[in-house]
C-alpha positions in Angstrom: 96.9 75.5 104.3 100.1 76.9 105.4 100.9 80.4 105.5 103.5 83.1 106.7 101.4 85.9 106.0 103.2 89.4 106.8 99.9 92.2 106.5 101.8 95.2 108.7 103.8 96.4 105.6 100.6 96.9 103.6 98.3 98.5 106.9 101.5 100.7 107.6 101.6 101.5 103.6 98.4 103.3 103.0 99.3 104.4 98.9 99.9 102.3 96.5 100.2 102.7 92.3 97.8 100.9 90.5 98.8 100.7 86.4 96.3 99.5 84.1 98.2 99.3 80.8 98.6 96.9 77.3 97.8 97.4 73.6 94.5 99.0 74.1 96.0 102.1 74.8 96.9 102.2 71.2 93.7 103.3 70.1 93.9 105.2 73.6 90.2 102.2 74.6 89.2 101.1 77.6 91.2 98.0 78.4 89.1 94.6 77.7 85.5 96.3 78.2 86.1 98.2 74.5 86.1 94.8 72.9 83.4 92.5 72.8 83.8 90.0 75.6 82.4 86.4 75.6 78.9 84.8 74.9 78.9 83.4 78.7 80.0 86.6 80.6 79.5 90.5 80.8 79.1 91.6 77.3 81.7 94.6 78.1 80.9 97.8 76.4 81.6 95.9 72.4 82.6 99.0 71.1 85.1 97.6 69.4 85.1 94.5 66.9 86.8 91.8 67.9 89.1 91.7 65.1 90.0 94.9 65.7 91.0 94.9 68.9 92.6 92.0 69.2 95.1 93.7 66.6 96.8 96.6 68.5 99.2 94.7 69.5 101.0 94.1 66.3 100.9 97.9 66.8 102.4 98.1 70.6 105.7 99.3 70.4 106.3 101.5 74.0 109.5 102.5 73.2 109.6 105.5 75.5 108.5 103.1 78.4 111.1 103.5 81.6 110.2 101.2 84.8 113.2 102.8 86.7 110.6 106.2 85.4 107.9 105.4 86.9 108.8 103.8 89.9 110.8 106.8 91.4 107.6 109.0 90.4 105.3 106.4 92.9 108.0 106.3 95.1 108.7 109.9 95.4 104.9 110.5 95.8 105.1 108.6 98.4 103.7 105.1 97.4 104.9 102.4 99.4 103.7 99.6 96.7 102.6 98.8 93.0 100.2 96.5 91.1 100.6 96.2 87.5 98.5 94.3 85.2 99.6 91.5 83.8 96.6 90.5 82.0 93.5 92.0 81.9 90.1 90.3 80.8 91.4 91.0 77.1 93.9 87.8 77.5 97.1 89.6 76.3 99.8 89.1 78.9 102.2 91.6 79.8 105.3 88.9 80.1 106.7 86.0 78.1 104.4 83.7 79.3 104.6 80.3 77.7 101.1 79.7 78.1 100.0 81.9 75.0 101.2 83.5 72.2 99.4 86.7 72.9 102.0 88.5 75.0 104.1 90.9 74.6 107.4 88.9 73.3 104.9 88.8 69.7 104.6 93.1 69.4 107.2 95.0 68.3 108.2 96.2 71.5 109.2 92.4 72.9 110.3 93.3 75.8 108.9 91.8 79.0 107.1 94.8 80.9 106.4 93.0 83.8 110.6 91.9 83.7 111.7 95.5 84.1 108.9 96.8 86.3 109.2 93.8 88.9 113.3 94.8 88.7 113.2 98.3 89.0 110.1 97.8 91.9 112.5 95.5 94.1 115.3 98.0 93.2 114.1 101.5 94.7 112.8 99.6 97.8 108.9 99.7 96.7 106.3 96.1 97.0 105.4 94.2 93.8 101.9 93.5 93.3 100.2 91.7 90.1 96.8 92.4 89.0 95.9 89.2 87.3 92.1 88.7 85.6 91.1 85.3 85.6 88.7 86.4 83.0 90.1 86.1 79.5 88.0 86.9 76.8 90.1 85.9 74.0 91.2 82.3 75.3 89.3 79.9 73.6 89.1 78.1 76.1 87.4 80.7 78.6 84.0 79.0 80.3 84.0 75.6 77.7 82.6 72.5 78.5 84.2 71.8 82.1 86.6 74.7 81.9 89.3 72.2 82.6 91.9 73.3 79.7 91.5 77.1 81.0 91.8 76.2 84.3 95.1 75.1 83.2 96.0 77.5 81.0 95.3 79.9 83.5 97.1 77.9 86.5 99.9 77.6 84.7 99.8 81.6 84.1 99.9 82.2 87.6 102.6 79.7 88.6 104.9 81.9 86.2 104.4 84.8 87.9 104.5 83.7 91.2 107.6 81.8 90.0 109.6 83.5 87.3 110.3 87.2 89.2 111.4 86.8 92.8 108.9 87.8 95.4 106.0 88.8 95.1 104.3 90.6 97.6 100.9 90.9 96.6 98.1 89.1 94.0 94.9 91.3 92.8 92.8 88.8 91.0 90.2 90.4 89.1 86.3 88.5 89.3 85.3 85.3 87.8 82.0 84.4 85.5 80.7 80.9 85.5 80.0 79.0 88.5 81.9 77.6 91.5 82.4 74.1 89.5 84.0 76.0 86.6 87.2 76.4 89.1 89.8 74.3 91.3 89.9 77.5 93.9 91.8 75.0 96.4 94.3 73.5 94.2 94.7 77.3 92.8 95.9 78.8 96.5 98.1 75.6 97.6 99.9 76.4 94.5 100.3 80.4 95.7 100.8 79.5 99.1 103.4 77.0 98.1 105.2 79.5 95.7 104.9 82.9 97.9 104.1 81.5 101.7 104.1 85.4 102.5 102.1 86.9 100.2 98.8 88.6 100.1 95.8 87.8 98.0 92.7 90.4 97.6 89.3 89.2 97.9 88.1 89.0 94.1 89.9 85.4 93.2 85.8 83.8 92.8 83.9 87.0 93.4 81.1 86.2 91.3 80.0 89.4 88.8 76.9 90.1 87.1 73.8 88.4 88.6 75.4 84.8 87.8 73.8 82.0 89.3 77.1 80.4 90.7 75.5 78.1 92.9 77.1 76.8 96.5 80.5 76.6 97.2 82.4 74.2 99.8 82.3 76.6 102.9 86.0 76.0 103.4 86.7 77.4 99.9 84.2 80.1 100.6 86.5 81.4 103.2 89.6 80.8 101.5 88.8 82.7 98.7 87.9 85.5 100.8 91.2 86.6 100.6 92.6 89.2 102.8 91.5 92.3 102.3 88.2 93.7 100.3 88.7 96.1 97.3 85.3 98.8 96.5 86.2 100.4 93.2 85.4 103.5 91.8 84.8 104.8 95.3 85.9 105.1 99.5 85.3 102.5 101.3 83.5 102.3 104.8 84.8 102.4 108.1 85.7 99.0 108.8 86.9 98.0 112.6 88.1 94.7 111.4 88.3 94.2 107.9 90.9 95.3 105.6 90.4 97.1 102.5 91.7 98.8 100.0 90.0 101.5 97.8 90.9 101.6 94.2 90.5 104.9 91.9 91.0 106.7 88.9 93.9 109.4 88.7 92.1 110.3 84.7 88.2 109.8 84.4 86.7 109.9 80.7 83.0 111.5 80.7 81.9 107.7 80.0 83.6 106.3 83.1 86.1 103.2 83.2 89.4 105.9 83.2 91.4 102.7 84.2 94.0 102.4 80.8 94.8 105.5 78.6 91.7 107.3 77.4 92.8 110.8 75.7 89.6 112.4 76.7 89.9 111.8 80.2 90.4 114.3 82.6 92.9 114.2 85.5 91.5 115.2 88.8 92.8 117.4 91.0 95.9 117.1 93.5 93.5 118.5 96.5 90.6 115.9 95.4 93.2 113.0 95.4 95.0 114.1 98.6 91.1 114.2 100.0 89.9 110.7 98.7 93.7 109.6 100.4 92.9 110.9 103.9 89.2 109.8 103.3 90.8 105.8 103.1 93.0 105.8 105.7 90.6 107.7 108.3 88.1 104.9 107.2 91.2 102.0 108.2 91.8 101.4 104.2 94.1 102.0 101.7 94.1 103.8 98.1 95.7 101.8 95.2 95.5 105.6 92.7 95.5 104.3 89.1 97.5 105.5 86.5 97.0 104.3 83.0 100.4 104.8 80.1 100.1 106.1 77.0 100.8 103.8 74.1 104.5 105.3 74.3 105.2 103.7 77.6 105.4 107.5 79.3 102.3 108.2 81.7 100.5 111.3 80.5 101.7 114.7 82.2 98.9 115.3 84.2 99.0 111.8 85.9 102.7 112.9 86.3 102.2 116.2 87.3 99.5 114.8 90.1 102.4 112.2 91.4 104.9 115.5 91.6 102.4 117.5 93.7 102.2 114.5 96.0 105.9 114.2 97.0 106.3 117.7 99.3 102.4 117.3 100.8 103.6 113.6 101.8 106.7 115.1 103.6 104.5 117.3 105.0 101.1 115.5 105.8 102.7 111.8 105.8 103.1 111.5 109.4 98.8 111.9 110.3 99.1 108.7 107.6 101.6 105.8 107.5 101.5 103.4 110.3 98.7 104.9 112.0 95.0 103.4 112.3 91.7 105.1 111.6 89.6 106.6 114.3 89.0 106.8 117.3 86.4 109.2 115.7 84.3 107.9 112.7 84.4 109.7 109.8 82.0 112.4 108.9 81.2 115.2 106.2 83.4 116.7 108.9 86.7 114.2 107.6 88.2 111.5 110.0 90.8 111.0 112.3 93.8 108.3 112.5 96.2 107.6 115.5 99.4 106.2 116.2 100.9 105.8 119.8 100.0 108.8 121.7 99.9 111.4 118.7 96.0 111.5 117.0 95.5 113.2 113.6 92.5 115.0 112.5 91.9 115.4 108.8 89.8 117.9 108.9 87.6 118.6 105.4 85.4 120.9 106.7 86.0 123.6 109.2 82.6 125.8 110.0 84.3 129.3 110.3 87.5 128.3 111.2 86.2 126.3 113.7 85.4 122.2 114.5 83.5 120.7 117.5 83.7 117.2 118.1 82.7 114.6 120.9 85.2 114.8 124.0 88.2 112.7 123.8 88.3 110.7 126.9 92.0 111.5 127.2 94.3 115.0 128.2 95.0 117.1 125.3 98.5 117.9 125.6 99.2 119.7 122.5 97.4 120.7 119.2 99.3 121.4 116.0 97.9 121.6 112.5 100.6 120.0 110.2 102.1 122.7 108.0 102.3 125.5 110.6 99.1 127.0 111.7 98.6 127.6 114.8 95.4 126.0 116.3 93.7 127.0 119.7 92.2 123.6 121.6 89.9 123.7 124.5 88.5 120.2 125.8 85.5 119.6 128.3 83.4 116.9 129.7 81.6 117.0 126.7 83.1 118.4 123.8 86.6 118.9 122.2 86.5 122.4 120.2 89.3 123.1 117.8 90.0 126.9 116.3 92.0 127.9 113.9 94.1 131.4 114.7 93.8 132.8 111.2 92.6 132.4 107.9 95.5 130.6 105.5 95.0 129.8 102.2 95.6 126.3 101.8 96.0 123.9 98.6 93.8 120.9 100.1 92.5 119.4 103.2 93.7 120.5 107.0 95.6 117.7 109.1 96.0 118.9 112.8 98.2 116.9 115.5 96.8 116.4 118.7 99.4 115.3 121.4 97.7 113.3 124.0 98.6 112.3 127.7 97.8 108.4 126.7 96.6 107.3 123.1 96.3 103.7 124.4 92.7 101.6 124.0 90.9 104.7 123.0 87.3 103.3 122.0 85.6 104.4 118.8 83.1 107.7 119.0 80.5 108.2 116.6 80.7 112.1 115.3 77.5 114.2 115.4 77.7 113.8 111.4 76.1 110.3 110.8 77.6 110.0 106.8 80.7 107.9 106.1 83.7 108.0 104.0 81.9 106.5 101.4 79.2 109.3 100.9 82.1 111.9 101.2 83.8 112.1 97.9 80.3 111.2 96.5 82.1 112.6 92.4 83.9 109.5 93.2 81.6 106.6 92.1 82.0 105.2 88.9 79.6 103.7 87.0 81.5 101.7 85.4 82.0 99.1 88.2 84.5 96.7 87.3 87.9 97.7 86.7 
């Protein structure tokens, strides 16, 4: 299958905007798991009827909503890319697809979301990416007999986006139910691969959820759904020497869970704790895809804005020990985790032990140590041991990132750190129990 896969943008990227938004955030409910799903998958969470649900969009009517808006927030946050859901396991559709009726040409709002944010995405320089659930709980269709007519339905849905709005850098399917034979995964990726030769696919196109008894695929199709890069959600990822991935997470959590669409009792975490879960990614060799979810307005809420603000001067700051680096050569630890890039190497350093850090000897020449922002930082390397001290106590808003300016950053080999957790027992507040976006 023929490809002209370009991955450096998204490893040099690091941040992305995730938006999880549709007529659910009328009666501010978790997108698809509120409403009752399907006899044949995950039963959701069914706290709302069917009936009802399915309603709020004859209520959607977003007339605040400003792609140009929200856009320049991510970008001045210093996202590099954006995913935006297109449908979600509810079935409505964000654009005037003419597969259904359920879309958003049929609220009062009628304009085509995914239109103005793909424009305004292309236009201040950023990547498009759609989220698209091959789940659909409202389809009639959904797991029937052979699944052959949603196949199609669904097909066809993809084909228009991967069609209809330019390129498209990126798809983020969203788990299947059923088994392998309920699907045409091949004929599905010649069609993306004709249509977008360049873009990327995430690894959930026939990841199997909830204990279903899928059976055996084709190994061929086994691999090709694999995609190219693995998404943990709710939580960081591991250190990974040679697998992508890409961690997505909650900007607002509700005391429930889920937090991906508007909830009004959600609460917006902190700047420092999101700066710390970003450094926690990249360290680990991943991304964060940071989820925002709109109000029913169209307007995100003003903490969600308020945390995209506070990123924009830290990133000007802190962004270099970040984009187009790679994580290690140290493995993270409670400690925090290191990146590199040429002959400069970053430590992000979570916890210093009275101002000071010890850490296995590089086996390179220290030229230089910096911590990013302005502190001075004393450095004294042996045979054994590279010791870091800081020259003062300074009150600081999150995380430290110090610069170390090596003689030769070239073929450094990973080192283990005395502290044997990883990046994904650090932020441990970060699981969600939710699961499934």
């Amino acid at each position: 299958m023929e490809r002209q896969m370009d991955m450096q943008w998204w490893l040099d990227s690091k941040f992305g905007l995730f938006i999880h938004w549709g007529p659910s955030s009328v009666g501010g409910v978790e997108i698809g798991w509120d409403r009752r799903s399907h006899p044949y998958d995950h039963p959701g969470r069914a706290r709302i009827p069917d009936a009802e649900y399915d309603q709020y969009y004859t209520r959607f009517n977003p007339v605040e909503f400003d792609a140009d808006a929200i856009v320049l927030a991510a970008k001045q946050a210093g996202m590099k890319y954006i995913v935006f859901t297109s449908k979600h396991h509810d079935g409505f559709a964000n654009w005037h697809t003419q597969m259904s009726d359920y879309n958003i040409a049929n609220t009062p709002f009628k304009r085509d979301i995914c239109r103005e944010l793909a424009d305004a995405i292309r236009r201040h320089g950023l990547k498009l990416g759609w989220y698209y659930s091959t789940r659909d709980w409202y389809h009639p269709d959904y797991l029937v007999g052979d699944n052959s007519k949603y196949n199609d339905f669904y097909h066809g849905q993809v084909r228009e986006l991967l069609s209809n709005f330019g390129k498209v850098d990126l798809l983020w399917f969203d788990h299947v139910a059923g088994t392998w034979a309920d699907y045409r995964f091949r004929e599905l990726f010649e069609m993306i691969y004709g249509l977008q030769p360049g873009i990327l696919v995430n690894n959930r196109a026939a990841r199997f959820v909830f204990g279903h008894k899928a059976g055996t695929p084709d190994p061929e199709i086994a691999e090709l759904v694999k995609g190219d890069f693995d998404t943990p959600e709710g939580k960081i990822g591991v250190f990974m020497k040679d697998r992508p991935w890409e961690s997505c997470i909650v900007m607002s959590r509700p005391p429930d869970g889920g937090g991906w669409s508007y909830r009004p009792e959600a609460i917006t975490r902190s700047f420092a704790e999101c700066a710390k879960t970003l450094s926690a990614c990249v360290t680990g060799r991943g991304n964060l895809l940071l989820n925002a979810g709109p109000m029913s307005t169209g307007q995100l809420r003003p903490e969600e804005m308020g945390l995209l603000k506070a990123f924009g001067p830290w990133m000007q700051t802190f962004g270099e020990g970040l984009y187009e680096t790679q994580g290690g050569p140290y493995i993270n630890g409670e400690w925090g985790g290191a990146t590199i890039r040429g002959n400069d190497l970053y430590l992000h350093v979570f916890e210093w032990q009275n101002g000071a850090l010890a850490l296995p000897a590089l086996p390179r020449e220290v030229l230089a140590c910096t911590e990013l922002g302005g502190e001075d930082v004393a450095c004294r390397q042996d045979s054994n041991e590279l010791s870091l001290t800081l020259s003062g106590e300074k009150n600081r808003d999150t995380h430290s990132i110090v610069k170390l300016s090596l003689a030769d950053g070239t073929d450094i080999p990973l080192i283990p750190t005395d502290v044997a957790s990883t990046a994904r027992e650090q932020v441990s507040a970060l699981e969600d129990p939710m699961g499934d976006n």
